[in-house]
C-alpha positions as CSV (number, residue, x, y, z in Angstrom):
1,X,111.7,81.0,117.4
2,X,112.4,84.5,119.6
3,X,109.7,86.8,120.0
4,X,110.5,89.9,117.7
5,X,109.1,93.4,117.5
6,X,107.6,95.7,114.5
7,X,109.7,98.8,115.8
8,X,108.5,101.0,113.1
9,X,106.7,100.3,110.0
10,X,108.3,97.2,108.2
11,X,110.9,96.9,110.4
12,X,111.7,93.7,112.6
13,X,114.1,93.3,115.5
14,X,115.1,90.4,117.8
15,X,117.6,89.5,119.9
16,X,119.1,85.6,120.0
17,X,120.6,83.8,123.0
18,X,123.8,84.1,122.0
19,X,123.4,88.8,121.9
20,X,123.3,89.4,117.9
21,X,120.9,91.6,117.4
22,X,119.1,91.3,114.1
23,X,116.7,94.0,112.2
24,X,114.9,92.8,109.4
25,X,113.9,95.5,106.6
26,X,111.2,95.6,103.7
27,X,112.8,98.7,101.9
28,X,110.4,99.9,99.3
29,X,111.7,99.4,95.8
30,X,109.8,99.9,93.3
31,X,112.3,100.6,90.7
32,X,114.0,96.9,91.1
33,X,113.1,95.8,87.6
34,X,113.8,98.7,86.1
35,X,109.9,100.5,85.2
36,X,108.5,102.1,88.1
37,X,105.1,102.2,85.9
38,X,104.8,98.5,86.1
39,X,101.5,97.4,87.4
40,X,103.2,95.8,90.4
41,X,105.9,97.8,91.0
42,X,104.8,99.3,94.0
43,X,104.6,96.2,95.9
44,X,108.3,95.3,95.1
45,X,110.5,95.3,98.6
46,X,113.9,94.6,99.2
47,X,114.5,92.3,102.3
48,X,117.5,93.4,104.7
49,X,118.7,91.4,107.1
50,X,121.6,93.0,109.4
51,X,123.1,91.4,112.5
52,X,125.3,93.1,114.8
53,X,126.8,91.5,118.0
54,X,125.7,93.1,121.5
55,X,129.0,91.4,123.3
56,X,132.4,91.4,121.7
57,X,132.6,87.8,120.3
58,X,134.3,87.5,117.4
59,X,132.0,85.7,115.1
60,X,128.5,84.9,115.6
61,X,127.7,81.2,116.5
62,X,124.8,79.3,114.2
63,X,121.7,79.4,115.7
64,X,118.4,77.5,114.7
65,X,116.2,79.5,116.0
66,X,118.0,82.7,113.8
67,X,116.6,81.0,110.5
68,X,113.4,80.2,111.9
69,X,112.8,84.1,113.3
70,X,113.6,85.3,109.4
71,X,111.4,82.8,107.9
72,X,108.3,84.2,110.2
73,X,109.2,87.4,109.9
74,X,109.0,86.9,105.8
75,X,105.9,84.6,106.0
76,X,103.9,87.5,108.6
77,X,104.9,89.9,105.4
78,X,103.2,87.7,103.1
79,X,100.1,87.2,104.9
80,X,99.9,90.8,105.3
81,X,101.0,92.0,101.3
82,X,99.8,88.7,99.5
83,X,100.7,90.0,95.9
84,X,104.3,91.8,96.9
85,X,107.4,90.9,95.7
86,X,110.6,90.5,97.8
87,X,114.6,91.2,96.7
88,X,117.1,89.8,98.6
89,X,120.7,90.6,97.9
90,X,123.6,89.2,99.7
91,X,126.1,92.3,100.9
92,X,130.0,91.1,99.5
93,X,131.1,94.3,101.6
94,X,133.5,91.6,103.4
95,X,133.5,88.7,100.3
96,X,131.3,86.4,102.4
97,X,128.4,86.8,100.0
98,X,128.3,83.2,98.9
99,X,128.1,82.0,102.1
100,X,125.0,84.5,102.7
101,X,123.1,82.9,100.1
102,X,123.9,79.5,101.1
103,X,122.5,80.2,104.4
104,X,119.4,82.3,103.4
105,X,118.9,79.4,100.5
106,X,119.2,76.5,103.6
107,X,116.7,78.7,105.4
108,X,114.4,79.1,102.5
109,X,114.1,75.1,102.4
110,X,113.7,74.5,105.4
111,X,110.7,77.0,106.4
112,X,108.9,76.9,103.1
113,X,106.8,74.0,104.4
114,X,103.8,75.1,102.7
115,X,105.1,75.5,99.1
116,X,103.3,78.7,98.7
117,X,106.5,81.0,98.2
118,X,108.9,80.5,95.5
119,X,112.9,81.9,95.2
120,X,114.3,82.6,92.3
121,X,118.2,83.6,92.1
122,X,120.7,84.9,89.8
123,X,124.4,86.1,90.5
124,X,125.2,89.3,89.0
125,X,128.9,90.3,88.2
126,X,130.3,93.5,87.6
127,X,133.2,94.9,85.8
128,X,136.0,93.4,88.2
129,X,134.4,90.0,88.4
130,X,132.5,91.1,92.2
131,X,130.0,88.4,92.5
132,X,126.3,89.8,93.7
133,X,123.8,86.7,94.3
134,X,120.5,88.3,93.9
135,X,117.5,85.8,95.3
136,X,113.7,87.2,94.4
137,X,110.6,85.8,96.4
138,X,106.9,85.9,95.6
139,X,104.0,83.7,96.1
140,X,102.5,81.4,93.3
141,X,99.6,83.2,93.1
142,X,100.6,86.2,92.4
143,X,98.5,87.6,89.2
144,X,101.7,88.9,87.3
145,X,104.2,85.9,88.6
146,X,105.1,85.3,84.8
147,X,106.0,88.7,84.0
148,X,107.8,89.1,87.3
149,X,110.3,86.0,86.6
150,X,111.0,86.9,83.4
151,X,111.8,90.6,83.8
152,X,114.0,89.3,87.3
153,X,115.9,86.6,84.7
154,X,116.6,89.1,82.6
155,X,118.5,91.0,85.1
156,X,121.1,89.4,84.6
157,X,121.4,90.6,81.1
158,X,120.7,94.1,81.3
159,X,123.2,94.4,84.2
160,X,126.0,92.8,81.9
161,X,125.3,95.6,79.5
């Protein structure tokens, strides 16, 4: 794992071996499922992750220890906002999208050793057939888990209409 840094209020940096610099978000989003007055809407975040290479290689390499920073960073969040609710949506800016959730999916595996988190995911598609996988984590115990999933599932609906 690298050593990372709380540079302001929610936000994470590190820096691998290899010079990608990451910075890890939790945006405040309350209005994600649509009704801000929700009981839990205020504890709903979208998780960023951007990258961004220090050197000019072309493509950044795989890296182990990448995954494993992420996964802390996310578990650190939920040991400090037990009940919070975190988006993650995969940028298609450059039509890699699919293999940014297979990745954050592998990563998700792999770190959840303790069972404690689950994903859910959808793929939303707009008008010209844009493919947006949409993941949504929150811990098993969270008092309105029920309400949370179905609301998220039904995402996928509304944003069809």
């Amino acid at each position: 794992m690298y050593q990372y840094y709380e540079v302001e209020h929610l936000t994470y940096v590190f820096v691998t071996k290899n010079q990608v610099e990451y910075s890890i978000y939790f945006k405040s989003s309350p209005y994600f499922l649509g009704d801000e007055s929700l009981p839990y809407a205020q504890y709903i975040y979208e998780f960023i992750v951007e990258s961004r290479q220090l050197d000019d290689k072309a493509l950044i390499p795989l890296d182990k220890r990448t995954g494993e920073t992420i996964a802390r960073i996310l578990a650190d969040f939920y040991l400090k906002f037990d009940h919070s609710v975190t988006v993650y949506i995969c940028d298609s800016s450059d039509n890699r999208q699919m293999t940014r959730k297979l990745k954050f999916d592998h990563w998700f595996i792999d770190y959840n050793t303790e069972k404690s988190l689950v994903k859910i995911s959808e793929e939303l598609i707009d008008e010209e057939g844009v493919s947006y996988p949409v993941s949504m984590i929150l811990k098993y115990n969270n008092p309105y888990f029920l309400d949370i999933i179905d609301r998220f599932r039904n995402l996928k609906e509304d944003y069809s209409k």
